[in-house]
C-alpha positions as CSV (number, residue, x, y, z in Angstrom):
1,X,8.3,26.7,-5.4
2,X,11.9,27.8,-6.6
3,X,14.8,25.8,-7.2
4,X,17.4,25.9,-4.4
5,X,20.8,25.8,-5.5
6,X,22.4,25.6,-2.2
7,X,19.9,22.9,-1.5
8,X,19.6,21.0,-4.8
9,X,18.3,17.7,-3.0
10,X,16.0,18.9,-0.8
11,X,14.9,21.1,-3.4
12,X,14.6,17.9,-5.5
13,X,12.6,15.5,-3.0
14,X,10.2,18.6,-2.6
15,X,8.9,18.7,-6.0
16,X,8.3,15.0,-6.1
17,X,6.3,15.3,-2.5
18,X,5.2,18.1,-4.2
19,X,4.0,16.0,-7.7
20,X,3.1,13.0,-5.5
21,X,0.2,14.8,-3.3
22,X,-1.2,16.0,-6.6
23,X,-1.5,12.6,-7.7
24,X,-2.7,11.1,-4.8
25,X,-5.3,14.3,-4.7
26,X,-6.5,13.4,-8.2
27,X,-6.9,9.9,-7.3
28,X,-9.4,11.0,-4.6
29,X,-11.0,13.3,-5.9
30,X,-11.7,10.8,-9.0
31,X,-13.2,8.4,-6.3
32,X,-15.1,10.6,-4.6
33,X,-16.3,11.6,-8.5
34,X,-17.2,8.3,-9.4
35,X,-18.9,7.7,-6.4
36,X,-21.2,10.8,-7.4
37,X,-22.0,9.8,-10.8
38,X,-23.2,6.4,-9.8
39,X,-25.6,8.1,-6.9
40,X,-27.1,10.8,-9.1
41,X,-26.9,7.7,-11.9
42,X,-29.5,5.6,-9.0
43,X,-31.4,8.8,-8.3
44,X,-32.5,9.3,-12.1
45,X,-33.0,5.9,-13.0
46,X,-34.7,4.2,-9.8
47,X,-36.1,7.0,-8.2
48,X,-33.8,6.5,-4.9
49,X,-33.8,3.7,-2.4
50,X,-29.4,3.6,-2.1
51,X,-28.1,0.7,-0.5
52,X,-24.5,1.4,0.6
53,X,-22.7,-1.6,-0.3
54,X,-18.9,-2.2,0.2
55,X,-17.6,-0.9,-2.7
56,X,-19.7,2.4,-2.1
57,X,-18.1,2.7,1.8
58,X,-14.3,2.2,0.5
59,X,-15.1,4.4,-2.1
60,X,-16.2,6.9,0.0
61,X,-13.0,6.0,2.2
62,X,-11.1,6.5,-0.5
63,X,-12.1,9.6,-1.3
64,X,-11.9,11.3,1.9
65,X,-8.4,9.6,3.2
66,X,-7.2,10.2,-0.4
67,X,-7.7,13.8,-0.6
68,X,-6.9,14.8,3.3
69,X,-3.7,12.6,2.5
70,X,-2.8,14.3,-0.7
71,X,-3.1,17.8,0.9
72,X,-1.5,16.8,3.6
73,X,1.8,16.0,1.4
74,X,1.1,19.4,-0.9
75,X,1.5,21.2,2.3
76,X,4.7,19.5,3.7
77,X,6.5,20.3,0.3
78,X,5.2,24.0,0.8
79,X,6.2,24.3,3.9
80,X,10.0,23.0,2.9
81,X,9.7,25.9,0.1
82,X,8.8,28.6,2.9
83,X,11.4,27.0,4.6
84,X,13.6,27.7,1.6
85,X,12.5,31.4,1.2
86,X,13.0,32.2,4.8
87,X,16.6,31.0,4.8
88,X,17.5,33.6,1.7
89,X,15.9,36.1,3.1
90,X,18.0,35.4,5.9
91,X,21.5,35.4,3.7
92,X,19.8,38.9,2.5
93,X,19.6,40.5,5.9
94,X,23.0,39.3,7.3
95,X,24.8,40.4,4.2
């Protein structure tokens, strides 16, 4: 995503929806990690029976609110910078 320079704000506050989806991707995507490391942890050491207590569900929560919430947000800050590309090629054509 460019840098608008007849936008420069909106340009601005779509890099840090931009950054901020990445994060919040990462953060689910390490919950929905840990969440698998502990199973396949179970699986080798007591050969199976998994309880799922509440710290497991919200994990798993996490992990799947986290990560459709984080690309949600990537894609609103791509949509501004298609946005952004649309109205210079605009300009282009009406110049």
């Amino acid at each position: 995503m460019d840098f608008n320079n007849k936008f420069p704000v909106l340009s601005t506050i779509a890099k840090i929806i931009f950054f901020v989806g990445c994060i919040i991707l990462i953060i689910g995507i390490c919950c929905g990690g840990y969440e698998l490391i502990e199973y396949f942890k179970l699986l080798s050491t007591e050969g199976g029976e998994w309880y799922w207590s509440k710290d497991d569900i919200a994990r798993v929560i996490a992990f799947v609110v986290a990560t459709v919430l984080g690309l949600i947000t990537m894609a609103i800050a791509e949509v501004i910078g298609v946005l952004f590309t649309i109205e210079k090629n605009t300009r282009q054509e009406n110049n």
